[in-house]
TIVO-352462 format. One record per residue (C-alpha): residue in one letter; chain; x, y, z. Coordinates in steps of 0.2 Angstrom, whole numbers, padded with zeros to 4 digits. Layout:
BEGIN
<node r="a" c="A" u="X" v="Y" w="Z"/>
...
***
This chain:
BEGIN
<node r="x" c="A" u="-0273" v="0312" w="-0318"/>
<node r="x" c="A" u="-0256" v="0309" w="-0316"/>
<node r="x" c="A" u="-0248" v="0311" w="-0300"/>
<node r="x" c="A" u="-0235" v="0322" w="-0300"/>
<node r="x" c="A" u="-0224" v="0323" w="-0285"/>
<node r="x" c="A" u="-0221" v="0340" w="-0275"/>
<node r="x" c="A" u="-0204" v="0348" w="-0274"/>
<node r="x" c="A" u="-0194" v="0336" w="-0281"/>
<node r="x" c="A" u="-0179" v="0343" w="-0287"/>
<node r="x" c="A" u="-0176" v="0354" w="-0269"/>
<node r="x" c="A" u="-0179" v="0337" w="-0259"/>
<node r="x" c="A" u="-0166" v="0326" w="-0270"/>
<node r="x" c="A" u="-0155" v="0338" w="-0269"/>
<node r="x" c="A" u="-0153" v="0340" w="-0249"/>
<node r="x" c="A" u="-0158" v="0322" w="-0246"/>
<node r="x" c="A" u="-0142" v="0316" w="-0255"/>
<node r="x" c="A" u="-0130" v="0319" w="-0247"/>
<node r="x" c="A" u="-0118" v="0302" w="-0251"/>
<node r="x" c="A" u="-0121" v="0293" w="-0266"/>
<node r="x" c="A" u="-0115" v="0276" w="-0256"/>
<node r="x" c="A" u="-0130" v="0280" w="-0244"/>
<node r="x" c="A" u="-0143" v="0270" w="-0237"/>
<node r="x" c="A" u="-0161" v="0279" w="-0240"/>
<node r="x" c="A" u="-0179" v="0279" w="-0234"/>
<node r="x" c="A" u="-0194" v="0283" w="-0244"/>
<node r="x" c="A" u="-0208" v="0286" w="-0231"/>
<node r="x" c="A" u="-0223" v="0287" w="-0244"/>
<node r="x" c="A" u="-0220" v="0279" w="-0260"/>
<node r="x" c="A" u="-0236" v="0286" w="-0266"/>
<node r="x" c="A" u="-0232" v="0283" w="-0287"/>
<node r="x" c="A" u="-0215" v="0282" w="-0283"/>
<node r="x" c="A" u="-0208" v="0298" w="-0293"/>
<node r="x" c="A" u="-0197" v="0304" w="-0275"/>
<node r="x" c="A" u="-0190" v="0285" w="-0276"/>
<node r="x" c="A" u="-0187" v="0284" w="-0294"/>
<node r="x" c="A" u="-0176" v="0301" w="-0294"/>
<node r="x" c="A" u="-0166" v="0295" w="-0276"/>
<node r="x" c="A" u="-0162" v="0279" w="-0286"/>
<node r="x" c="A" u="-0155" v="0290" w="-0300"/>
<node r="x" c="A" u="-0145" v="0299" w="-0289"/>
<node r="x" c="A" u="-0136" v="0284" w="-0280"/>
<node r="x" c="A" u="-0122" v="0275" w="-0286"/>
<node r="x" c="A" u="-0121" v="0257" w="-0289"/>
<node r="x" c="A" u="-0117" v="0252" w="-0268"/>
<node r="x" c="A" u="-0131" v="0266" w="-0262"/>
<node r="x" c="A" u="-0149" v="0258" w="-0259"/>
<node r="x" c="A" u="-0164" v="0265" w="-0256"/>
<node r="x" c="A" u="-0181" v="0256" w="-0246"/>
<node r="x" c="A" u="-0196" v="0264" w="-0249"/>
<node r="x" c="A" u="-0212" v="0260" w="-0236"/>
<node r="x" c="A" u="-0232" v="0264" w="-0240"/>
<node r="x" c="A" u="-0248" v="0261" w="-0229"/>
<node r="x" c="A" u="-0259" v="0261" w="-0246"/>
<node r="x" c="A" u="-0259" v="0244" w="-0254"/>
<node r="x" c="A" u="-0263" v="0249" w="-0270"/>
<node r="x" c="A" u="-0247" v="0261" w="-0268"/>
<node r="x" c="A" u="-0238" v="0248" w="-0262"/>
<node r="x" c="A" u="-0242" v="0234" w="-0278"/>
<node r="x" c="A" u="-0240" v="0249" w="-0288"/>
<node r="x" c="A" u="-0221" v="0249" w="-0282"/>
<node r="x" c="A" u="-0219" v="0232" w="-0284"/>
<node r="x" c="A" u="-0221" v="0233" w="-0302"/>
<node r="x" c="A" u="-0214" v="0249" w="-0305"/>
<node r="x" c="A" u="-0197" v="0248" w="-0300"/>
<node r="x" c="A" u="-0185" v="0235" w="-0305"/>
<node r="x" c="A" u="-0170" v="0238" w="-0296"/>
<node r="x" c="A" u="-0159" v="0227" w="-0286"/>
<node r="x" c="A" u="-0154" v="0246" w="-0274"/>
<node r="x" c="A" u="-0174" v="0246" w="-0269"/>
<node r="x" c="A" u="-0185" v="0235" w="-0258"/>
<node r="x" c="A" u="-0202" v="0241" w="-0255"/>
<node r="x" c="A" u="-0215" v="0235" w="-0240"/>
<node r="x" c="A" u="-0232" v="0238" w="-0236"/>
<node r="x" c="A" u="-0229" v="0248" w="-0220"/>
<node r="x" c="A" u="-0235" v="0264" w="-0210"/>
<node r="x" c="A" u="-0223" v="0278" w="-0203"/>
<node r="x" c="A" u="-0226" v="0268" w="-0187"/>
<node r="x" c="A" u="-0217" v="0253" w="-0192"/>
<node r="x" c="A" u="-0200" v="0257" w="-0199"/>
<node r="x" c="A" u="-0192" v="0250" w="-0185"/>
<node r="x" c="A" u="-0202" v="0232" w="-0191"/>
<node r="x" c="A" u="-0185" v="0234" w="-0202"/>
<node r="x" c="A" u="-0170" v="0245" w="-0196"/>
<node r="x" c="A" u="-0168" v="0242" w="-0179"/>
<node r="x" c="A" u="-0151" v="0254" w="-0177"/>
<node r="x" c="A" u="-0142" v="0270" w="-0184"/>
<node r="x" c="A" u="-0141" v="0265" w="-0202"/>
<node r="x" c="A" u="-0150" v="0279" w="-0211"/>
<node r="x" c="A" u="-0140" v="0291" w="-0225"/>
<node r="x" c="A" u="-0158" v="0300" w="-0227"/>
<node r="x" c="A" u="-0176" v="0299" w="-0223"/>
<node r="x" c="A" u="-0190" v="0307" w="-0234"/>
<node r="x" c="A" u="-0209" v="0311" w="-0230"/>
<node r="x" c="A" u="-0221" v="0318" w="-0241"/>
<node r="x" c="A" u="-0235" v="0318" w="-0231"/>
<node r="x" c="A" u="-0253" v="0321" w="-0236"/>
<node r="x" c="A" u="-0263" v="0312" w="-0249"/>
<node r="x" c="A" u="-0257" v="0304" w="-0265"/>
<node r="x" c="A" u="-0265" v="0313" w="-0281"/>
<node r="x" c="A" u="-0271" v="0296" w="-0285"/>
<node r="x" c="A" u="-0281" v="0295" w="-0268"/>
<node r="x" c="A" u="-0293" v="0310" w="-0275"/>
<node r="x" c="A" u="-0295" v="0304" w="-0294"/>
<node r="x" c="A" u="-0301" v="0287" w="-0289"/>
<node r="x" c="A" u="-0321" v="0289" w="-0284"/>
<node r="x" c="A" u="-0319" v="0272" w="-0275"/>
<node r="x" c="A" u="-0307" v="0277" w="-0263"/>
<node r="x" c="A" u="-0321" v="0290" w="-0254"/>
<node r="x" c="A" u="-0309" v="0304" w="-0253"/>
<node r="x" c="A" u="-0317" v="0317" w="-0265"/>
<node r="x" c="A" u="-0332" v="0327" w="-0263"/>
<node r="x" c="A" u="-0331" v="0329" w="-0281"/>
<node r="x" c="A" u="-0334" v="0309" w="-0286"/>
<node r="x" c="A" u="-0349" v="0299" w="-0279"/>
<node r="x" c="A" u="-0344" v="0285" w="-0269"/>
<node r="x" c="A" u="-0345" v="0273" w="-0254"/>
<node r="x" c="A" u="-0337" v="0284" w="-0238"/>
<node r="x" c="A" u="-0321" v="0276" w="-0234"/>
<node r="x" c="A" u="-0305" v="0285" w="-0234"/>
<node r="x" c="A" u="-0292" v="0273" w="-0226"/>
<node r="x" c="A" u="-0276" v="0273" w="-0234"/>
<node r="x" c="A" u="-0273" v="0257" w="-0229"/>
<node r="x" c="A" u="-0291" v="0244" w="-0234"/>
<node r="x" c="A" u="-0283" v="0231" w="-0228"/>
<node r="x" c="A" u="-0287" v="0238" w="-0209"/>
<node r="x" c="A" u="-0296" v="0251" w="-0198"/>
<node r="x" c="A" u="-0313" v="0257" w="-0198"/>
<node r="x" c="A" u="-0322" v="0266" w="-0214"/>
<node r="x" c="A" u="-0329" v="0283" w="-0213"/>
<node r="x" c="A" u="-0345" v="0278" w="-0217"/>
<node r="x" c="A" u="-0347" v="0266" w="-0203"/>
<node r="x" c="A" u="-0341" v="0277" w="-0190"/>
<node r="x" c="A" u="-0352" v="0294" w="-0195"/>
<node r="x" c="A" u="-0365" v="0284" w="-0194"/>
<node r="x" c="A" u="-0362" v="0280" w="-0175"/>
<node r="x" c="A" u="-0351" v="0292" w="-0168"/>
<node r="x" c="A" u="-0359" v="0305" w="-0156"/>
<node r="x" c="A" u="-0364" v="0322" w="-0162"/>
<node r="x" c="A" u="-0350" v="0332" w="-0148"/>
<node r="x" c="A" u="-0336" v="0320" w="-0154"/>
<node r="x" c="A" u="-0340" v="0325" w="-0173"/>
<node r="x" c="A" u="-0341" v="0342" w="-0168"/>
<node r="x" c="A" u="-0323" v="0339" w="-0159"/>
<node r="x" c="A" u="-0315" v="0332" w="-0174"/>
<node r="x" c="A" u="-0320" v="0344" w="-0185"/>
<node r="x" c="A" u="-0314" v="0359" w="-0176"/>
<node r="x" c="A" u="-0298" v="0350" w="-0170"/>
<node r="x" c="A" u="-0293" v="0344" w="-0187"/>
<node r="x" c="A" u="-0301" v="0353" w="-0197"/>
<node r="x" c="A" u="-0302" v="0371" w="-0191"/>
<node r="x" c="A" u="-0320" v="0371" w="-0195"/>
<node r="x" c="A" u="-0329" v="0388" w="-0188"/>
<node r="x" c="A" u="-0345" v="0380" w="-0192"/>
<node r="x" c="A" u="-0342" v="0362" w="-0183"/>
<node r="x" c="A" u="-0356" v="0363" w="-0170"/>
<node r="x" c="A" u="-0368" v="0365" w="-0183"/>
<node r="x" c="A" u="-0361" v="0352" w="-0198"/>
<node r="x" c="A" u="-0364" v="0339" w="-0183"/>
<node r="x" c="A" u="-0379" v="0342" w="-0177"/>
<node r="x" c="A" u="-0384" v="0342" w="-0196"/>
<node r="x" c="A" u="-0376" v="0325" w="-0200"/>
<node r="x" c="A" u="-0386" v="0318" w="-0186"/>
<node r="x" c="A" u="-0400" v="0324" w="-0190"/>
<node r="x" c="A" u="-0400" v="0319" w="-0209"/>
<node r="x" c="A" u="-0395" v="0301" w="-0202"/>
<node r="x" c="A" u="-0409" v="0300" w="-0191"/>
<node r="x" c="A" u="-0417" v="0298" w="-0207"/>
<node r="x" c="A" u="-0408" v="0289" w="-0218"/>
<node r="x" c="A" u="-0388" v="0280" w="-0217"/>
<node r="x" c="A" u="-0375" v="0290" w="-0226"/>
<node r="x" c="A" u="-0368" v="0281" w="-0237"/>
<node r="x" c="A" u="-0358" v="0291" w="-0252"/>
<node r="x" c="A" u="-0345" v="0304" w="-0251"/>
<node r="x" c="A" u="-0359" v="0316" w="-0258"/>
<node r="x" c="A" u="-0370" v="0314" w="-0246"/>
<node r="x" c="A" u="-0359" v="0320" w="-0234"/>
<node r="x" c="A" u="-0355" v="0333" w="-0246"/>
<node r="x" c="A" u="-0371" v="0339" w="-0247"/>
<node r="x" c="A" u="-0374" v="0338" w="-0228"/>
<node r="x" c="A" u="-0360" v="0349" w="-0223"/>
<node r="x" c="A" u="-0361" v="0360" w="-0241"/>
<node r="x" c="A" u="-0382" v="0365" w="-0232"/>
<node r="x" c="A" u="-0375" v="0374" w="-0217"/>
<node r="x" c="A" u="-0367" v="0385" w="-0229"/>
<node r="x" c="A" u="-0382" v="0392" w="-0238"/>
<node r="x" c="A" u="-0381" v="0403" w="-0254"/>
<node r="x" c="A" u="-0364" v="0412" w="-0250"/>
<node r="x" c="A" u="-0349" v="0409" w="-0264"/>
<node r="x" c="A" u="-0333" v="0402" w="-0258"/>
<node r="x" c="A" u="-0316" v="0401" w="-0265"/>
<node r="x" c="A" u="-0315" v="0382" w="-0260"/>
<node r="x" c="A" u="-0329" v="0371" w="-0256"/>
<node r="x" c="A" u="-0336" v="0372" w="-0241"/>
<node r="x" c="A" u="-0334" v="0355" w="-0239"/>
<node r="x" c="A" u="-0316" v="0353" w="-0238"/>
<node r="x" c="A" u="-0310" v="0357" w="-0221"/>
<node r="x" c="A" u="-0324" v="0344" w="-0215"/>
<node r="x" c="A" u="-0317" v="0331" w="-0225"/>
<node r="x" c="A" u="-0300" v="0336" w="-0222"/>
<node r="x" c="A" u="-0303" v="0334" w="-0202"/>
<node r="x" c="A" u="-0312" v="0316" w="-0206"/>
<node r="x" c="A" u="-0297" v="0308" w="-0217"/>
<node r="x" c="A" u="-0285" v="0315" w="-0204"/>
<node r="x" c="A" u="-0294" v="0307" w="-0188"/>
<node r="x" c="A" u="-0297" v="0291" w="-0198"/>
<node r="x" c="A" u="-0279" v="0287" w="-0203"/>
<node r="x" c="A" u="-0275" v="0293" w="-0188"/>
<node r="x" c="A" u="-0261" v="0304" w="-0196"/>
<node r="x" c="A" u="-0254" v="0316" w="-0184"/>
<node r="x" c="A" u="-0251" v="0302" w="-0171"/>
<node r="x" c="A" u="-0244" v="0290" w="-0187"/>
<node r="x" c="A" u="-0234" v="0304" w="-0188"/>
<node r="x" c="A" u="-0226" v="0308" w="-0172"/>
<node r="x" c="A" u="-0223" v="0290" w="-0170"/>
<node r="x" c="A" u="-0212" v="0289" w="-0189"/>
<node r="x" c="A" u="-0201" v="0302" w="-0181"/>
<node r="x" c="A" u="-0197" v="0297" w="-0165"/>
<node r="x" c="A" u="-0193" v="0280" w="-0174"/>
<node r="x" c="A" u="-0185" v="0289" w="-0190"/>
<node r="x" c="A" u="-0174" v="0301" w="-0178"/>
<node r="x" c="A" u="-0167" v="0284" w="-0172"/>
<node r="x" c="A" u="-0162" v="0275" w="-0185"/>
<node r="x" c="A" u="-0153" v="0290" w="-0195"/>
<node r="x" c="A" u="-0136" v="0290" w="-0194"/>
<node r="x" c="A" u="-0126" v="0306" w="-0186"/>
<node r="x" c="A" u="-0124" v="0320" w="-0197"/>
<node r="x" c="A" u="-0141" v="0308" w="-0208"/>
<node r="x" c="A" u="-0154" v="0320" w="-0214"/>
<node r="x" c="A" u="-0171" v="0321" w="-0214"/>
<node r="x" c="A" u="-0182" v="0329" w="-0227"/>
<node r="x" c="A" u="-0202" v="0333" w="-0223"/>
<node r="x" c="A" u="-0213" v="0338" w="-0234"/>
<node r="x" c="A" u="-0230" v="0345" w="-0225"/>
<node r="x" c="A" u="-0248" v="0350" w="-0233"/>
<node r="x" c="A" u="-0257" v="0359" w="-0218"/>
<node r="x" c="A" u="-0251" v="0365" w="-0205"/>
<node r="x" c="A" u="-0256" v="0352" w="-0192"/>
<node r="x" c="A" u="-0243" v="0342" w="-0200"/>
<node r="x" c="A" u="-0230" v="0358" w="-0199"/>
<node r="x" c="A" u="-0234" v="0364" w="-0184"/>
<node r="x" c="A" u="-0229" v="0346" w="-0177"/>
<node r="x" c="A" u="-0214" v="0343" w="-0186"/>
<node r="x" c="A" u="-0207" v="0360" w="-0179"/>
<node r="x" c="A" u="-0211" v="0354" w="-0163"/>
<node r="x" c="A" u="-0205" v="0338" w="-0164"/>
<node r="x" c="A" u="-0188" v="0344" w="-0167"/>
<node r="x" c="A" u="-0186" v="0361" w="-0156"/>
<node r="x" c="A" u="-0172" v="0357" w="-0143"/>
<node r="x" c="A" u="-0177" v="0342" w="-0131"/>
<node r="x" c="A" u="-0178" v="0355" w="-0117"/>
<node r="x" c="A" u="-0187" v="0371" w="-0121"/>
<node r="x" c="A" u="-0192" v="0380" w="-0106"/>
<node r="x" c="A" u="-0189" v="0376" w="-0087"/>
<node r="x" c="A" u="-0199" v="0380" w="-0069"/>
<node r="x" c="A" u="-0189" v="0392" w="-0059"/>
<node r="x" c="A" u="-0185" v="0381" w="-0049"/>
<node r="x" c="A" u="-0174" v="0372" w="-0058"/>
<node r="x" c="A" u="-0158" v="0378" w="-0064"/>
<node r="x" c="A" u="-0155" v="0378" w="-0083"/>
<node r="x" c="A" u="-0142" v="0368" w="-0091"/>
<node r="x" c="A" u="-0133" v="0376" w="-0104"/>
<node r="x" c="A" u="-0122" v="0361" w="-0110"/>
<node r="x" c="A" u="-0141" v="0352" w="-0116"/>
<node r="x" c="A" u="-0135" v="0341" w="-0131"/>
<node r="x" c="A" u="-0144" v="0348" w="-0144"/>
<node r="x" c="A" u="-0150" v="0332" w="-0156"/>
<node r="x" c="A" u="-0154" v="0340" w="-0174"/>
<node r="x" c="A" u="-0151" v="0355" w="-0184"/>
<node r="x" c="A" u="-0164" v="0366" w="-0194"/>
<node r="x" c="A" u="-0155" v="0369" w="-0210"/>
<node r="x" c="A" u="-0169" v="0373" w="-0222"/>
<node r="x" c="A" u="-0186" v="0379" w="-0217"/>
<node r="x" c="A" u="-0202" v="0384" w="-0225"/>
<node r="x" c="A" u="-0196" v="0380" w="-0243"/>
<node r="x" c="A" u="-0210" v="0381" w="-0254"/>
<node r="x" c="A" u="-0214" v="0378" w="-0270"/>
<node r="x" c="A" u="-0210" v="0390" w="-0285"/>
<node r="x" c="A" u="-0225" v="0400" w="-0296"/>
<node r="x" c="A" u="-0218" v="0390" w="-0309"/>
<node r="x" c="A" u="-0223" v="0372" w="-0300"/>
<node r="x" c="A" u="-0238" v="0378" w="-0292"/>
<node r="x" c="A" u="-0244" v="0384" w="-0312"/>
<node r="x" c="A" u="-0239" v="0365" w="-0317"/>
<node r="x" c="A" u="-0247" v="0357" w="-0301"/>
<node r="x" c="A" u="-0260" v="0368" w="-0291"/>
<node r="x" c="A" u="-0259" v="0353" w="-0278"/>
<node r="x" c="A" u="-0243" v="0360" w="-0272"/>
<node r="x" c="A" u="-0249" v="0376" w="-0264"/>
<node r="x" c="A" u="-0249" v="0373" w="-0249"/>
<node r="x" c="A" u="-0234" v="0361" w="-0247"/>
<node r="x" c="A" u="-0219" v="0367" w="-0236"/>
<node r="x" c="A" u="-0203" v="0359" w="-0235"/>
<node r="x" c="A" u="-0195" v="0359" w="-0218"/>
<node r="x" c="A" u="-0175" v="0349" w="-0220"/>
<node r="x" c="A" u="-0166" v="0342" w="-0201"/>
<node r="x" c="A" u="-0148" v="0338" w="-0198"/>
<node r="x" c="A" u="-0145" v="0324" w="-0181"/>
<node r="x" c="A" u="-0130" v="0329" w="-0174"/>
***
């Protein structure tokens, strides 16, 4: 399937802001946010785009011939591997998977697709799912899936994975599948029981949220004053962070302490919980749950 990316026009059309600027793509993914933030620039604007996913990354390479765009094989976590100051017109995240991450079986990401448990976004490092299911302790399971997963039914999904690898190793993305789909037991679901559980697995094993938090704090230094950044978000984990990150640097006090009204506030809020339209979500059911959240540094 081709991947398709989500609110492109709203997200180009805050991001660029001066057509001379200096860009970041944080996820080049199939590089569709890239391609329209080089159409938009002029001749002196440049655009680097960065990708944690080697495959996204080769992709890139080949995509895009432009002497306006570099690309590098880099996470969130390591933008300041190649800014080092305020120099940022813009910065983009689409967070989440790539499109590309589901429709190919090898990757271990679908329930849907038979294949070796894996789920890194980046191969080249890290640890696959398949090894640590198969070692981690029943409690910390239960933890990961409740924490990032939301899972009601955690408790039980763990004691069942380690029961059924008592028995045998699991190896393919429908084992597991099957595993976790047993505790739900002839009821009809709207989605498959399965996806919040391999949600909560592919967030712990990319270690997202703190990839995240750290591509902020290291984003937010290299924009330049009155630089945006645009953040696109797919569950609320994400969201619910990038809110945080960017409330006022002092949000409550002890009564002890008197408040300081003259806090310097570091970034604005100018466009929150955009979402996509009917129309896009009819065109790309991917894009539901996607929320566009767009910050001003002051």
């Amino acid at each position: 399937m081709l991947h398709i990316p989500v609110l492109l026009e709203e997200s180009i059309e805050f991001l660029i802001h001066d057509i001379d600027g200096v860009y970041l793509d944080c996820t080049f993914g199939r590089g569709g946010h890239s391609q329209a933030i080089l159409n938009k620039l002029s001749k002196f604007g440049s655009l680097t785009s960065i990708d944690k996913d080697l495959d996204a990354y080769n992709y890139g390479k080949n995509l895009i011939d432009d002497e306006r765009h570099s690309i590098h094989h880099k996470s969130f976590s390591e933008i300041d591997d190649i800014f080092t100051k305020e120099s940022i017109s813009g910065i983009l995240f689409d967070l989440g998977t790539c499109s590309t991450h589901f429709d190919d079986a090898t990757r271990g990401f679908s329930f849907n697709k038979d294949a070796e448990l894996d789920m890194r976004f980046d191969q080249s490092k890290g640890i696959k799912l398949r090894d640590w299911i198969n070692n981690a302790e029943e409690e910390i399971i239960s933890e990961i899936l409740f924490k990032y997963g939301n899972e009601k039914k955690s408790r039980k999904i763990a004691n069942q994975i380690i029961q059924s690898r008592s028995k045998a190793e699991i190896k393919t993305t429908l084992e597991l599948a099957s595993i976790i789909q047993s505790v739900f037991p002839d009821k009809k679901f709207k989605i498959n029981p399965a996806t919040k559980s391999f949600q909560a697995f592919r967030i712990f094993i990319n270690d997202e949220l703190k990839e995240l938090q750290d591509g902020l704090i290291k984003a937010s230094k290299i924009l330049n004053k009155g630089g945006l950044i645009v953040i696109i978000s797919f569950h609320s984990l994400e969201d619910r962070l990038v809110k945080n990150f960017f409330k006022d640097e002092i949000v409550s006090y002890p009564k002890d302490i008197p408040v300081n009204n003259n806090v310097t506030k570091t970034f604005n809020c100018i466009a929150k919980k955009i979402k996509p339209s009917q129309e896009e979500i009819a065109k790309n059911p991917r894009s539901r749950s996607a929320v566009m959240r767009v910050f001003q540094k002051l």
